[in-house]
C-alpha positions as CSV (number, residue, x, y, z in Angstrom):
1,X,23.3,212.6,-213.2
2,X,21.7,209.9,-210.9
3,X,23.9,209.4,-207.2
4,X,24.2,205.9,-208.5
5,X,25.5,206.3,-211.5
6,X,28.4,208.6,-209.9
7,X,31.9,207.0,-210.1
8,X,34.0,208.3,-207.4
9,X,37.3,207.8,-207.1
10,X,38.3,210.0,-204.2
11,X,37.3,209.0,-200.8
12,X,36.5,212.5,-199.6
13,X,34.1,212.2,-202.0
14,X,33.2,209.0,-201.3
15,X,32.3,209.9,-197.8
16,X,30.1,212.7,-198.4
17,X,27.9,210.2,-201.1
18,X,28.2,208.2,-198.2
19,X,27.4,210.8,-195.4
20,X,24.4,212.3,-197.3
21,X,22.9,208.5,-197.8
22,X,22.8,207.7,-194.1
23,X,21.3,211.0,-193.1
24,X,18.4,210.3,-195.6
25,X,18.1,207.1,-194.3
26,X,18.4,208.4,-190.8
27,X,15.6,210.7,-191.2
28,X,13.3,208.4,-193.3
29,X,13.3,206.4,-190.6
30,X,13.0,208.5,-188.0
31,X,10.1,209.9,-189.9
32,X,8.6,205.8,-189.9
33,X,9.5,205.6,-186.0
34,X,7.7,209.3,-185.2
35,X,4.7,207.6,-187.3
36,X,4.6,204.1,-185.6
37,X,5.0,205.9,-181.7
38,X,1.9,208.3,-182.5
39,X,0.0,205.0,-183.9
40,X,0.6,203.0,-181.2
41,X,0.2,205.9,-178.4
42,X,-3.3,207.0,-180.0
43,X,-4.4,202.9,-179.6
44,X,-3.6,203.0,-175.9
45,X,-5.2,205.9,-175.5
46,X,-7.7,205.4,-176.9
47,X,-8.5,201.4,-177.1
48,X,-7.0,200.7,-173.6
49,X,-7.9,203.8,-171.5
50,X,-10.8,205.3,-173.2
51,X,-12.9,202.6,-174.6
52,X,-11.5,199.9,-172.0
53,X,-11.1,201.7,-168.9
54,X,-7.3,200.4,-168.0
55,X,-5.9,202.9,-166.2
56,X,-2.1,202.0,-167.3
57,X,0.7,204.1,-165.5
58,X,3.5,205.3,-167.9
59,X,6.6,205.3,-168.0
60,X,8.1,209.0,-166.9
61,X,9.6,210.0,-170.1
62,X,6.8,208.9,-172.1
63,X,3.6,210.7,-171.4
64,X,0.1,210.7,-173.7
65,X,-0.2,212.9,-176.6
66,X,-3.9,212.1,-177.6
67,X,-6.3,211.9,-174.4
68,X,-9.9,210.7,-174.3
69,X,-12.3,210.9,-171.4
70,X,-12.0,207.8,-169.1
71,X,-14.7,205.5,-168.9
72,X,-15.2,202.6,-165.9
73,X,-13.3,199.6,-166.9
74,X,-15.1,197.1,-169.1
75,X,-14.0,193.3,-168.7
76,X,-16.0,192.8,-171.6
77,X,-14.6,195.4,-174.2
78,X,-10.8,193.7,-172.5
79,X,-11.3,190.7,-174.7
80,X,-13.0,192.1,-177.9
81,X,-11.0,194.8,-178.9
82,X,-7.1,192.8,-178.5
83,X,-9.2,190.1,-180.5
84,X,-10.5,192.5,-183.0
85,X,-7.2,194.0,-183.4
86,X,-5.2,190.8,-183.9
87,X,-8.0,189.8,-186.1
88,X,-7.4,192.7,-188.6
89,X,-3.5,192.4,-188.2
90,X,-3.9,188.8,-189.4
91,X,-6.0,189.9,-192.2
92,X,-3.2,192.7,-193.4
93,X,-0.5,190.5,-192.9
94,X,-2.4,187.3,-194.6
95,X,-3.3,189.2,-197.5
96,X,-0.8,191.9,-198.5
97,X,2.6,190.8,-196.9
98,X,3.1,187.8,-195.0
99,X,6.7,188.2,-194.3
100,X,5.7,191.4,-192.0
101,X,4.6,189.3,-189.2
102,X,5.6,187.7,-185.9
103,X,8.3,190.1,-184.2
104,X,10.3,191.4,-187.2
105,X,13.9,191.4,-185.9
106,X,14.5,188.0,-187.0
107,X,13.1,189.0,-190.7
108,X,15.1,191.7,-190.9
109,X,18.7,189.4,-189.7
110,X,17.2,186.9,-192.9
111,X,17.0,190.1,-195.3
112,X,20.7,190.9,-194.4
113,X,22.2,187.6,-194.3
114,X,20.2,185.7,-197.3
115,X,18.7,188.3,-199.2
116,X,21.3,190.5,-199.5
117,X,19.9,193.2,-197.0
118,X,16.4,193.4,-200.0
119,X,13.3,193.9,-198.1
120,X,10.0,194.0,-200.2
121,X,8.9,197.6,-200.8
122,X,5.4,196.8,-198.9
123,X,6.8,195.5,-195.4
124,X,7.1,198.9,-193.9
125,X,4.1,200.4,-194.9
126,X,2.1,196.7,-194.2
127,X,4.3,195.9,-190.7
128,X,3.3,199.6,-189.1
129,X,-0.4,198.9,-189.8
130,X,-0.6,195.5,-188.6
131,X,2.1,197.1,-185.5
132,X,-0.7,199.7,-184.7
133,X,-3.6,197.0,-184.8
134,X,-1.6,194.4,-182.9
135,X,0.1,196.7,-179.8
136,X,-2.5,199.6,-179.8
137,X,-5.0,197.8,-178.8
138,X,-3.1,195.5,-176.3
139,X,-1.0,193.1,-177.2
140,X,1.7,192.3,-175.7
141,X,5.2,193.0,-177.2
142,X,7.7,195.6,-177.9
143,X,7.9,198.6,-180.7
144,X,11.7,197.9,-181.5
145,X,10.2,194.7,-183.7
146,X,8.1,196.9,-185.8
147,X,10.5,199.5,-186.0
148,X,13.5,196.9,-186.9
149,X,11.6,195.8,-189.9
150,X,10.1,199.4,-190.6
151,X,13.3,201.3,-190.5
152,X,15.3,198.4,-192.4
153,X,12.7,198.6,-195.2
154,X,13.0,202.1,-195.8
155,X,16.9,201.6,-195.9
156,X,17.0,198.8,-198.1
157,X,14.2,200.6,-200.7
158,X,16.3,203.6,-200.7
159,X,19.0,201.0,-202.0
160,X,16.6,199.6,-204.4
161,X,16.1,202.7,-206.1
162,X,19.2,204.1,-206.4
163,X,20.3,200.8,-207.8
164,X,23.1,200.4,-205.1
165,X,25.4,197.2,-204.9
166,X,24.0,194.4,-202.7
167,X,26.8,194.7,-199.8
168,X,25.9,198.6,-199.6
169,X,21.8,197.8,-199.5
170,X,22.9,195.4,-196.5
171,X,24.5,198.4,-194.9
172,X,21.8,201.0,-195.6
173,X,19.3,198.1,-194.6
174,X,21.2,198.0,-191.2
175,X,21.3,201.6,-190.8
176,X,17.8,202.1,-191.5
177,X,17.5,199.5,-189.1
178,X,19.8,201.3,-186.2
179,X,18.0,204.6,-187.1
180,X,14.7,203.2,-186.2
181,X,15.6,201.7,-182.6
182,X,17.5,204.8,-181.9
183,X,15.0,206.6,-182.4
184,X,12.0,205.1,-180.7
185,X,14.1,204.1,-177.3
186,X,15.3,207.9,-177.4
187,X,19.5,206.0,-177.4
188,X,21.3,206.5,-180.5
189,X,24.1,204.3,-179.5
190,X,22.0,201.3,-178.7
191,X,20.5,201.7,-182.7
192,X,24.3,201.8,-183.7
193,X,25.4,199.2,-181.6
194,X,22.2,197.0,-182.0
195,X,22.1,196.6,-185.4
196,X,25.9,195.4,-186.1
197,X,25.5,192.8,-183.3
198,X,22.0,191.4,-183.6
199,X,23.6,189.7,-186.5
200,X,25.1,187.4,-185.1
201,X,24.7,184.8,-182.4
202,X,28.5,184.8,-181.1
203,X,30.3,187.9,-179.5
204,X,30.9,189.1,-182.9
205,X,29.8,192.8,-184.9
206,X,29.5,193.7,-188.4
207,X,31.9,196.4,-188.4
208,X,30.6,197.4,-191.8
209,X,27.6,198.9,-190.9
210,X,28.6,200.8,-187.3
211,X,29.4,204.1,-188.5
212,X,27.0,204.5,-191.3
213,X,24.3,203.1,-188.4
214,X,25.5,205.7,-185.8
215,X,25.2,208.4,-188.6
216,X,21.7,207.5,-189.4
217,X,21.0,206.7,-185.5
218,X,22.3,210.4,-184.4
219,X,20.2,212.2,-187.5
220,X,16.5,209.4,-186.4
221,X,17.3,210.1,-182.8
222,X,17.3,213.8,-183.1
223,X,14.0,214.1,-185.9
224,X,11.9,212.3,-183.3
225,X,12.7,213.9,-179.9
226,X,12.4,216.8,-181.8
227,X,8.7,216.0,-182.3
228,X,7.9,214.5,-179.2
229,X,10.9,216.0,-177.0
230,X,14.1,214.9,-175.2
231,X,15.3,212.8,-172.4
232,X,15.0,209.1,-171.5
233,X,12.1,206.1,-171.5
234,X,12.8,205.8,-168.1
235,X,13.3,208.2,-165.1
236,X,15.8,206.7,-162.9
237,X,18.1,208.4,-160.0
238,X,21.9,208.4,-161.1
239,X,22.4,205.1,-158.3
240,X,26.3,205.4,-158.0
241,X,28.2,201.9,-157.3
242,X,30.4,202.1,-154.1
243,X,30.2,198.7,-152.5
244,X,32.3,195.8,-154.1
245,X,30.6,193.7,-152.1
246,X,27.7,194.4,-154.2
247,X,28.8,192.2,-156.7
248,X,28.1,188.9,-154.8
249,X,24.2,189.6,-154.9
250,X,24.5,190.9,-158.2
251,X,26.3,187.3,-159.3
252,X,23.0,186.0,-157.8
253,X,20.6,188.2,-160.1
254,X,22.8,186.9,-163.3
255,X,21.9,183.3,-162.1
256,X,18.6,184.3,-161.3
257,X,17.7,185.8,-164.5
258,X,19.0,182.5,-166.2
259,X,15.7,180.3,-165.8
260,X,13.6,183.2,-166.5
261,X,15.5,183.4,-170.2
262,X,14.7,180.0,-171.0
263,X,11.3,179.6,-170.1
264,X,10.9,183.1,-172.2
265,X,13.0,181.5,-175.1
266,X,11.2,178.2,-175.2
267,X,7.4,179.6,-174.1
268,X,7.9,181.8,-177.5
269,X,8.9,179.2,-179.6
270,X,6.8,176.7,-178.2
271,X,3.9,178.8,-178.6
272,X,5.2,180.1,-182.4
273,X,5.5,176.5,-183.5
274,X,2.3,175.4,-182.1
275,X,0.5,178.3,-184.1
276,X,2.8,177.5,-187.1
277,X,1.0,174.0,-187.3
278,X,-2.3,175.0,-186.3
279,X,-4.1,174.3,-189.4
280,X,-6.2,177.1,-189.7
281,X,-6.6,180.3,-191.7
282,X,-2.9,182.5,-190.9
283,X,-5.7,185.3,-190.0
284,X,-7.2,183.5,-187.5
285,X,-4.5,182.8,-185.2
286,X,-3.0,186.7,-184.2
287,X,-7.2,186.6,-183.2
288,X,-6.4,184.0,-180.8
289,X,-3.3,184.8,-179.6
290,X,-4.9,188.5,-178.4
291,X,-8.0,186.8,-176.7
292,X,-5.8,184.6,-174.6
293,X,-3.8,188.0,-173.4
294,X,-7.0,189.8,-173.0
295,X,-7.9,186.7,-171.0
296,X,-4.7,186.9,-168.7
297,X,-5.2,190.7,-168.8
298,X,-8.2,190.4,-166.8
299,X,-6.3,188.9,-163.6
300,X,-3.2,190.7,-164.2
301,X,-3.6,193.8,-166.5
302,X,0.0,195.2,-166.0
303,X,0.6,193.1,-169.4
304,X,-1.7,194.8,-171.4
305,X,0.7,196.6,-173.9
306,X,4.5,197.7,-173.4
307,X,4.1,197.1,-169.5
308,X,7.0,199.9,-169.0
309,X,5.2,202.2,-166.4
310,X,5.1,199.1,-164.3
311,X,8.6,198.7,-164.3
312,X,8.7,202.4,-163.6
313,X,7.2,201.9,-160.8
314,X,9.3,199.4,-159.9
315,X,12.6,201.7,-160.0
316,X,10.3,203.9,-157.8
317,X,9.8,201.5,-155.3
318,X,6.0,200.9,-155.6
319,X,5.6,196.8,-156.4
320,X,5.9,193.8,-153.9
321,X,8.2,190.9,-154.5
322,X,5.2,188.9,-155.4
323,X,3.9,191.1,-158.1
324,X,7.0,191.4,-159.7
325,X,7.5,188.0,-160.2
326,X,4.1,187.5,-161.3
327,X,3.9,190.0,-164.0
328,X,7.4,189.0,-165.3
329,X,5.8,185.1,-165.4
330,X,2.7,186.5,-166.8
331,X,4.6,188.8,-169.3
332,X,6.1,185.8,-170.7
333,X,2.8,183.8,-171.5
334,X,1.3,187.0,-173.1
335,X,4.0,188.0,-174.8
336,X,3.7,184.1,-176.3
337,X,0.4,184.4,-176.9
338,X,0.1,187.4,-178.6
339,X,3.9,187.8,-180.8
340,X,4.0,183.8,-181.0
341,X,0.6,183.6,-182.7
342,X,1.8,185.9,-185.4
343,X,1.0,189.6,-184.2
344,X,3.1,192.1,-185.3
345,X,5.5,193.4,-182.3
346,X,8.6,192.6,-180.8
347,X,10.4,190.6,-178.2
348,X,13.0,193.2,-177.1
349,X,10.6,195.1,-175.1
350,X,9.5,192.3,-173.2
351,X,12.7,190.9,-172.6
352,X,13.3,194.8,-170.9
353,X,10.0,194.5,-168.9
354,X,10.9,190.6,-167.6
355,X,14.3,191.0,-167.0
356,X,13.1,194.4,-164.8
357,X,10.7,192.5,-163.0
358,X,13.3,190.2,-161.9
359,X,16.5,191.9,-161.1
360,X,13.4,194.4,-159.0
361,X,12.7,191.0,-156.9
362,X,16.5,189.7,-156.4
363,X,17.0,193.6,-155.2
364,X,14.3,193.8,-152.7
365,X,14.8,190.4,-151.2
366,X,18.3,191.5,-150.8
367,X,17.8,194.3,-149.6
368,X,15.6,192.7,-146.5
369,X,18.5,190.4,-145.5
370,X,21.4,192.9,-146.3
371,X,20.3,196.4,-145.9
372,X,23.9,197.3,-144.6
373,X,24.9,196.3,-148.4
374,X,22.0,196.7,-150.6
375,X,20.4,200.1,-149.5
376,X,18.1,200.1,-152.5
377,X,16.8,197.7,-155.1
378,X,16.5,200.0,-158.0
379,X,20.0,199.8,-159.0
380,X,18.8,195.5,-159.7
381,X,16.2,196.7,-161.9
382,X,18.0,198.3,-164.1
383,X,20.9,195.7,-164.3
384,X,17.8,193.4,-164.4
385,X,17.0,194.7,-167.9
386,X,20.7,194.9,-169.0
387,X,21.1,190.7,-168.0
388,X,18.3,189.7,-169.4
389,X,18.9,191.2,-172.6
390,X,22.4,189.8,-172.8
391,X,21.4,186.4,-172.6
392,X,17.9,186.4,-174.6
393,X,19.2,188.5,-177.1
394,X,23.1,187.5,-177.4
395,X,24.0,191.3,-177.4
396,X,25.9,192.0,-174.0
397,X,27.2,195.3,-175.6
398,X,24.1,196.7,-176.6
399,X,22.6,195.5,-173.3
400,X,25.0,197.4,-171.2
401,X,24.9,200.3,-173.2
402,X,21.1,200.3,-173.7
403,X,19.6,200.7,-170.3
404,X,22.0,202.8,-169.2
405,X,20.5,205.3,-172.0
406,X,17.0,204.6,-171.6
407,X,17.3,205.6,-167.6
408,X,19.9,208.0,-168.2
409,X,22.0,206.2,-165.3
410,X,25.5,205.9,-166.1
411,X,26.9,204.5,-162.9
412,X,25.6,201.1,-163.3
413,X,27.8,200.1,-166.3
414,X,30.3,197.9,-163.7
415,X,27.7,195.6,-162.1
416,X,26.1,195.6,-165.8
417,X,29.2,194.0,-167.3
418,X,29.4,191.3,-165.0
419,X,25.7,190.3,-165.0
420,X,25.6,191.2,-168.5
421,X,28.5,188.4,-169.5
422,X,27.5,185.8,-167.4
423,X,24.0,185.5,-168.5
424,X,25.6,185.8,-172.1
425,X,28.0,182.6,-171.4
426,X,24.8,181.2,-169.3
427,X,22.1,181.1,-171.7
428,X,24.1,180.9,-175.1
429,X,21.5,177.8,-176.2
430,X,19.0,179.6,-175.7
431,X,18.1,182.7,-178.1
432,X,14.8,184.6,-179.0
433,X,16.5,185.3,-182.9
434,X,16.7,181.6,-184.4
435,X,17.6,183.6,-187.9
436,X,21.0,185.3,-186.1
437,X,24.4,183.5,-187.8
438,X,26.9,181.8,-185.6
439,X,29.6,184.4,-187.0
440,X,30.7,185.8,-190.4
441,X,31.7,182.6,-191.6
442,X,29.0,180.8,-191.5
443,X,27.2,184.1,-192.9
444,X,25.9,183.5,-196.8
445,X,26.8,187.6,-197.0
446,X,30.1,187.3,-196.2
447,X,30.3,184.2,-198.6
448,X,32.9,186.1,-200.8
449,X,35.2,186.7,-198.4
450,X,35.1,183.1,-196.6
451,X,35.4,180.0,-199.1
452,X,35.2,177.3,-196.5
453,X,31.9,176.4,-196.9
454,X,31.0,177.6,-200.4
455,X,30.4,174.0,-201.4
456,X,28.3,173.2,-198.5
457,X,26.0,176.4,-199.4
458,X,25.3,174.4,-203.0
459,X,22.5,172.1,-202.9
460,X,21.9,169.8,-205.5
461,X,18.5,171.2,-206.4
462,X,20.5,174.2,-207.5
463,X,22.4,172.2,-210.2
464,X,20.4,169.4,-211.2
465,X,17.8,170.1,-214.4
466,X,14.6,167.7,-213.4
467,X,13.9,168.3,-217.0
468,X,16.4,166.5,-218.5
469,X,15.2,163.1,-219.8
470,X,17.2,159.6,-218.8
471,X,16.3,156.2,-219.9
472,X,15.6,153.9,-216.9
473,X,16.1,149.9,-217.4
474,X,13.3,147.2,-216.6
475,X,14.7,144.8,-213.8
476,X,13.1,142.0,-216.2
477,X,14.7,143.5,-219.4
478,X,17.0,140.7,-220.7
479,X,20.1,141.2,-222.6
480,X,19.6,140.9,-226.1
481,X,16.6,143.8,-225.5
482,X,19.2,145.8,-223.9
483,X,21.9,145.7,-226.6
484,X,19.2,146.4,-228.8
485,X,18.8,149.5,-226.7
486,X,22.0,150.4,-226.5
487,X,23.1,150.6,-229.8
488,X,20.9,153.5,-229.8
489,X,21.4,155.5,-227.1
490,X,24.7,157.3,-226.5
491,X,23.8,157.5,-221.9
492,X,26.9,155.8,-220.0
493,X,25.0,155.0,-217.2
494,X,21.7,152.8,-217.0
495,X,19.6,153.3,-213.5
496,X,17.6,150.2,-212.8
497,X,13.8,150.2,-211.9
498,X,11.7,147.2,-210.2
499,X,8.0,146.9,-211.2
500,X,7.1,149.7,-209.4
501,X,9.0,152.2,-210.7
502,X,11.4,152.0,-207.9
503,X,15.1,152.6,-208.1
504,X,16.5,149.1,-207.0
505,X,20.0,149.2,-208.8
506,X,22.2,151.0,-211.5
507,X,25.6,149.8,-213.9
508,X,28.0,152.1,-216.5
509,X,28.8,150.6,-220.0
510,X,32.2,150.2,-218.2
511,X,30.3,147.4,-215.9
512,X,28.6,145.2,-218.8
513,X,32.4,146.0,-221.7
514,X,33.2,142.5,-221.2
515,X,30.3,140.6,-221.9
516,X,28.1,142.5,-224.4
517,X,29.4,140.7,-227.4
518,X,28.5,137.8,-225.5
519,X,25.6,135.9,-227.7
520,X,25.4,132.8,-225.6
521,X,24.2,134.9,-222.3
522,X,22.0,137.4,-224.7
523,X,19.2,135.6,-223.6
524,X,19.7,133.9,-220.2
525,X,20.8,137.2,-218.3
526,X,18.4,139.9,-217.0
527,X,19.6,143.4,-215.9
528,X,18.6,142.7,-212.5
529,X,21.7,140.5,-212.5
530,X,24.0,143.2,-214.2
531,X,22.9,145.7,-212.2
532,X,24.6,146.8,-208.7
533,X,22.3,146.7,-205.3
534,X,24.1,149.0,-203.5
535,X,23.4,152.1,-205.5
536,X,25.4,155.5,-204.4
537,X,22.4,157.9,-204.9
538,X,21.8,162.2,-204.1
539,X,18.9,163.7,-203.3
540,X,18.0,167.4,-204.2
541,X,18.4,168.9,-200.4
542,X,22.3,167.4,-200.5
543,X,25.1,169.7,-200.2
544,X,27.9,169.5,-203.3
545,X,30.6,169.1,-201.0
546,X,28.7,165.8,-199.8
547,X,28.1,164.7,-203.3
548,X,31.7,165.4,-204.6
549,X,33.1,162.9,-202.0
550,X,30.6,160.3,-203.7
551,X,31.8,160.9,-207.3
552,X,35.2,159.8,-205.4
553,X,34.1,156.7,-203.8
554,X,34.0,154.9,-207.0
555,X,35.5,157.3,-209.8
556,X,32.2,157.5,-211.4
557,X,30.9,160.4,-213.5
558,X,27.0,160.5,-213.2
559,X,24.7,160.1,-209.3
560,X,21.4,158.8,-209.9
561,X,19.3,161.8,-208.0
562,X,16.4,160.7,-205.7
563,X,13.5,162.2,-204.2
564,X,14.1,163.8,-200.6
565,X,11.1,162.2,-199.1
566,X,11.1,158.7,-200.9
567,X,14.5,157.0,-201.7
568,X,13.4,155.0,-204.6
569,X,11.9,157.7,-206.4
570,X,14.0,158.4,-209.5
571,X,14.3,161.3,-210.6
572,X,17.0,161.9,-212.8
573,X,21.0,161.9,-212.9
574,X,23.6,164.8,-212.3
575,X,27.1,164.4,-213.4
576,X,30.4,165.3,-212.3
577,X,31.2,168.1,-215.0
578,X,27.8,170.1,-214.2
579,X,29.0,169.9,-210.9
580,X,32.1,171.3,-211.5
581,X,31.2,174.0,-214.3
582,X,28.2,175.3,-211.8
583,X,31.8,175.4,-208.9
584,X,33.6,177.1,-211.6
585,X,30.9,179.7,-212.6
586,X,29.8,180.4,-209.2
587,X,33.8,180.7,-207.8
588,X,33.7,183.6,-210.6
589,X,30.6,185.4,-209.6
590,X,31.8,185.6,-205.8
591,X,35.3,187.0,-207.2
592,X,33.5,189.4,-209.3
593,X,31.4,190.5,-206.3
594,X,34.5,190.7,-204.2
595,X,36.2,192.7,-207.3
596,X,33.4,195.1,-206.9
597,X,33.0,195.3,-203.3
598,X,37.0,196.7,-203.3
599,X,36.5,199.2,-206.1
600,X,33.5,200.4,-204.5
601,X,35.3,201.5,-201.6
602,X,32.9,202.9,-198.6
603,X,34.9,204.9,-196.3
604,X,33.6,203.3,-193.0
């Protein structure tokens, strides 16, 4: 017997179906995450340090596990081999699976919310190729995009094939998706914690999905530093908090990290929209984002790839002021360039590198005007990263939480909450996930449980049959032709159509009842008379709850439909009984999926 096709009815049992699918799922994708890291450290390796010359530094709980002879650095090779790489990224994605590029998060929040966590089966296999060709051979951006889209994928096609209910794909989606950024940070509560808030843009977590995540999280975590061993990303001394009076520069980083998040926020979109109207080839344009960050990588190569052994050096107290704030500037334009053209990579990484930089600058000016209180300006770097994640990312949790396990510094969660939820208040218009929900409610998933907007979540074009033929009235018709007509026709309500073609007015039989026996005006009025001017029309892109307040206005029973781009365009009518039977039919489904939902219990 198939798990699906198991019905359990005790929740003991429930939990170990349940405990047995997110260990799977955790160590599928920690199997996709142990794939994606050896990709992408066998392309700087071997692209960046071997065939370029960079000599990178590296973060101190992350060291090479393919090495190649070093050659002297070649400017040249710095601009072909990013371009060549985003080249054939734009070719995979292009032709196999569009959806897998750009950064991947935001695909992944669409899969949950409005697709009912379903992911197609190619995305992981298509976004880790494009991944490897994109960041291992320069670009810059993070892994935790990849891996978001990677590890949901495998969650949600587990789903697929055992057949699984649509709210539990969503939560082995999520957990896939947990499992994943656990794994490759090396912080299984940040993959827990990251995927039930990511969701949404307010302060809000899908409780659903936390414990099935931190299952799958603990089981990724463990598979890959198995394989590549344990510890942190970052090696960081355990910088103990002892000074309230800390907190007054620390206020100043929060503020200070504030600009940096919007110019990151609108430099990405700005860039991704421009690239999104470029009309040319969708190949071409990853090809161009890389050149312009190989080009930048020639002044400034600390932004070649993930950029974390800079901010290691950083924590170790090896960069200027100056530096840092350059490479966090410069990290934002290549970042742009090379995630906002549509390269496969994330944001999240970036965001850990910027926010670094700066909280490293804020520290060491600091710490030249008030030694006495500042003795050291690692402790900012870290909080750096937490407060710049908070407000780019609208996860203050996670961002707390996450750098404290990526440096293995505990000590810093106090001055991480406050920077953390003031740049989370601060920046709150300004987000690098445009496809994150306000909350639950306004959350299509979560439609069954919330009814307030069901009727705004109708459009017309999901009711109205274009196919359905309606006889439209000459303006120059008179009105013996149209009684000729109507004796004929059993329609109730006559749109009205100028020369053109054009809608220009409408009337019901109700509007013509008292004159349509009428012989003596037969022949002196035209419809154009008859008909009404000010026409109450719909187009296809209308909400129902919009269109139902219209069949009120009047107490009429059909809406003449319209094209979205081109008011006069008639294109057919919609009444107030299909209306009302699609209400009726769709109220049923969501209580049938809500029926469901309780007597497939999960025990989480």
């Amino acid at each position: 017997m198939k798990l699906n096709e198991i019905t359990i009815k005790d929740p003991a049992k429930k939990a170990g179906k349940w405990f047995f699918l997110c260990i799977v799922t955790g160590l599928l994708a920690g199997l996709g995450a142990i794939v994606l890291y050896a990709l992408l450290n066998f392309g700087h390796s071997f692209f960046l340090e071997h065939l370029i010359g960079l000599d990178l530094p590296h973060p101190q709980g992350e060291h090479p596990i393919f090495h190649f002879p070093p050659r002297p650095f070649s400017p040249l090779l710095l601009l072909i081999i990013p371009t060549v790489g985003g080249l054939i990224s734009g070719l995979l994605v292009a032709k196999f699976c569009p959806e897998a590029g750009g950064h991947g998060t935001d695909a992944a929040i669409v899969a949950y919310h409005r697709n009912n966590g379903k992911i197609n089966i190619k995305v992981p296999l298509v976004k880790t190729v494009a991944s490897f060709f994109t960041l291992g051979t320069g670009g810059s951006g993070g892994s935790e995009g990849p891996i978001c889209q990677i590890g949901a994928g495998i969650g949600s096609t587990l789903a697929q094939k055992l057949k699984l209910s649509n709210r539990e794909m969503r939560i082995l989606m999520a957990a896939g998706l947990g499992a994943g950024i656990g794994s490759i940070f090396r912080a299984p509560l940040t993959g827990a914690l990251f995927a039930s808030e990511i969701l949404y843009k307010e302060s809000e977590f899908e409780a659903d999905v936390i414990i099935p995540t931190a299952i799958a999280s603990v089981v990724g975590y463990s598979l890959f530093c198995t394989v590549f061993g344990w510890g942190s990303l970052f090696h960081a001394e355990d910088f103990p908090f002892r000074n309230a009076l800390e907190l007054g520069p620390y206020t100043v980083l929060a503020f200070a990290l504030v600009p940096f998040v919007i110019l990151f926020v609108k430099c990405f979109w700005g860039f991704h929209d421009f690239f999104q109207k470029l009309n040319i080839p969708l190949w071409i344009k990853p090809a161009i984002g890389a050149l312009l960050t190989g080009i930048l990588g020639l002044f400034i190569p600390q932004v070649i790839g993930f950029s974390y052994g800079f901010v290691q050096e950083a924590l170790n107290h090896h960069v200027s002021i100056y530096l840092l704030l350059v490479v966090a500037l410069a990290k934002i334009l290549a970042t742009s360039f090379s995630i906002g053209s549509g390269g496969s990579g994330g944001v999240f990484g970036p965001s850990v590198v910027i926010g670094g930089c700066v909280g490293g600058a804020v520290g060491m000016a600091f710490h030249n005007i008030l030694p006495g209180i500042v003795t050291e300006s690692a402790p900012f770097v870290i909080v750096g990263m937490a407060g710049f994640l908070a407000g780019s990312s609208n996860v203050p949790i996670t961002a707390i939480i996450v750098v404290s396990e990526i440096t293995s510094s505990y000590h810093l969660l106090l001055p991480s909450m406050l920077v953390c939820s003031l740049c989370f208040f601060l920046c709150k218009r300004w987000n690098l996930y445009r496809a994150q929900e306000p909350n639950k409610v306004a959350s299509p998933a979560h439609r069954g449980e919330f009814f307030t907007n069901i009727l705004e979540d109708i459009k017309v074009k999901d009711i109205f049959n274009p196919r359905k033929v309606y006889a439209v009235i000459p303006e120059d018709m008179n009105f013996s032709q149209f009684c000729k007509f109507f004796s004929k026709t059993e329609q109730h309500y006559f749109p009205v159509v100028d020369k053109n073609g054009k809608l220009s007015g409408i009337f019901s039989i109700n509007d013509i009842r008292h004159c349509i026996f009428a012989e003596d005006l037969s022949h002196i009025v035209i419809m154009r008379d008859v008909a009404r001017k000010d026409v109450i029309k719909t187009t296809p892109s209308e909400d129902v709850n919009t269109l139902l307040k219209k069949f009120t206005i009047r107490n009429i029973d059909q809406i003449p439909v319209v094209s979205d781009d081109d008011p006069g365009e008639f294109l057919g009518m919609i009444s107030r009984r299909e209306v009302i039977d699609f209400y009726n039919r769709r109220i049923e489904k969501i209580q049938r999926e809500s029926q469901e939902k309780q007597e497939r219990y999960i025990p989480f």
